[in-house]
Steps between C-alpha positions, in 0.01 A plus 500: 500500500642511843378814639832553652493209695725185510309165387577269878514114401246272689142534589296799594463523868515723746774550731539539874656815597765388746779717448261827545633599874192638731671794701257552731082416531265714689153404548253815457188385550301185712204386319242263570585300207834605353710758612700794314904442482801713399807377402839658417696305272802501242428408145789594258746664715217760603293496815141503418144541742173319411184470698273207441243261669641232689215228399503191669447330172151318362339201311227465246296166344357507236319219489355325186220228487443209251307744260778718497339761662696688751352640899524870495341713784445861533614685790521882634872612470480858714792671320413446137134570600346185284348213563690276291555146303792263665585190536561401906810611651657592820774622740801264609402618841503184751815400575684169366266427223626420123358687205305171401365486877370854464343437161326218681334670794423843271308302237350328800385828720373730182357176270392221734682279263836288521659346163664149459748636228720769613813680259707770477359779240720864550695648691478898476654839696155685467708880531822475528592789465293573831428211684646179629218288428561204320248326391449065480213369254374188507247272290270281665289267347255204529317688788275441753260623778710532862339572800694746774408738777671796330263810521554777268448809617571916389588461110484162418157503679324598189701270234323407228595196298466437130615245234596591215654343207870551462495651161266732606703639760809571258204708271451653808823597621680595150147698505541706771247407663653240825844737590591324791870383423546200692194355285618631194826337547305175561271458284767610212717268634304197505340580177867435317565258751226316395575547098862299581338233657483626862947410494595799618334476868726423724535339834324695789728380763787684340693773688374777476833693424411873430271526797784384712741785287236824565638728753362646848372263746117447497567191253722349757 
């Protein structure tokens, strides 16, 4: 059953949009963090307008000790109006640094910890249909205690840190009960990494290709 679509030969991948012409891109709003962007474009030999946030782009760890428990900490998130369950990640907001350098110093400021054993676990668009933000996440392991000057402050002031068993965390998320989605992605995605044998990780100094694909300019 084809569903009215064409079987295409090869492997399932996504593809970069390069022959979609932007027209013209306005931007509508300055935020603090990310700002609002419209773009006129022609898809299909129509001109089309979509508005959507022009994210600079993030990373997330989830890091995993030799019990196999993974670091989760819960933190206020203003617009969803929960404190909730996630695994440490950040905005690619200084200048020149890799994903995997990121990674590093996020894990570093919100866990105290660095890791010996770094790969590459996902790589997600969180919304897009609505956002540029694509998303880099790594797994860290054999961890240890780092010292740093970092000071966290509004939000991240009140993090609170838990380990917590891996499996338990899938039960938790196909539970409904941890609905952050950068964590759900992880944790499902290391748990069947983990039934192959941990071979589908992948390098973490890879380029990061669909981050350097999204459109608008905060990611640049």
């Amino acid at each position: 059953m084809t569903l009215g679509h064409q079987a295409v030969p090869g492997r399932l991948a996504d593809e970069v949009a390069d022959d979609v012409r932007v027209i013209e891109s306005e931007k509508l709003v300055t935020g603090r963090v990310w700002d609002i962007r419209r773009d006129r474009f022609e898809l299909g030999g129509h001109e089309i307008v979509r508005d959507y946030v022009d994210h600079t782009g993030a990373v997330a760890v989830l890091a995993l000790d030799e019990a196999g428990r993974v670091l989760l900490i819960k933190q206020y998130r203003h617009p969803v109006a929960h404190r909730d369950w996630e695994i440490p990640a950040g905005l690619m907001d200084a200048p020149g640094e890799s994903g995997l350098v990121s990674a590093q110093r996020e894990l570093a400021e919100e866990t105290d910890l660095q890791a010996a054993r770094w790969d590459l676990l996902l790589d997600l668009f969180l919304s897009p249909g609505g956002s540029s933000e694509a998303m880099r996440i790594f797994l860290a392991r054999d961890l240890s205690p780092l010292e740093h000057d970092y000071v966290r402050t509004e939000e991240e002031a009140e993090i609170e840190p838990r380990w917590v068993d891996l499996d338990e965390v899938v039960a938790a998320v196909l539970d409904g009960r941890v609905q952050n989605a950068v964590t759900a992605g992880a944790v499902l995605g290391a748990a069947a990494a983990q039934a192959r044998g941990w071979d589908t990780l992948r390098d973490p100094l890879l380029p990061w290709t669909g981050r350097e694909a999204v459109r608008g300019e905060r990611s640049r």
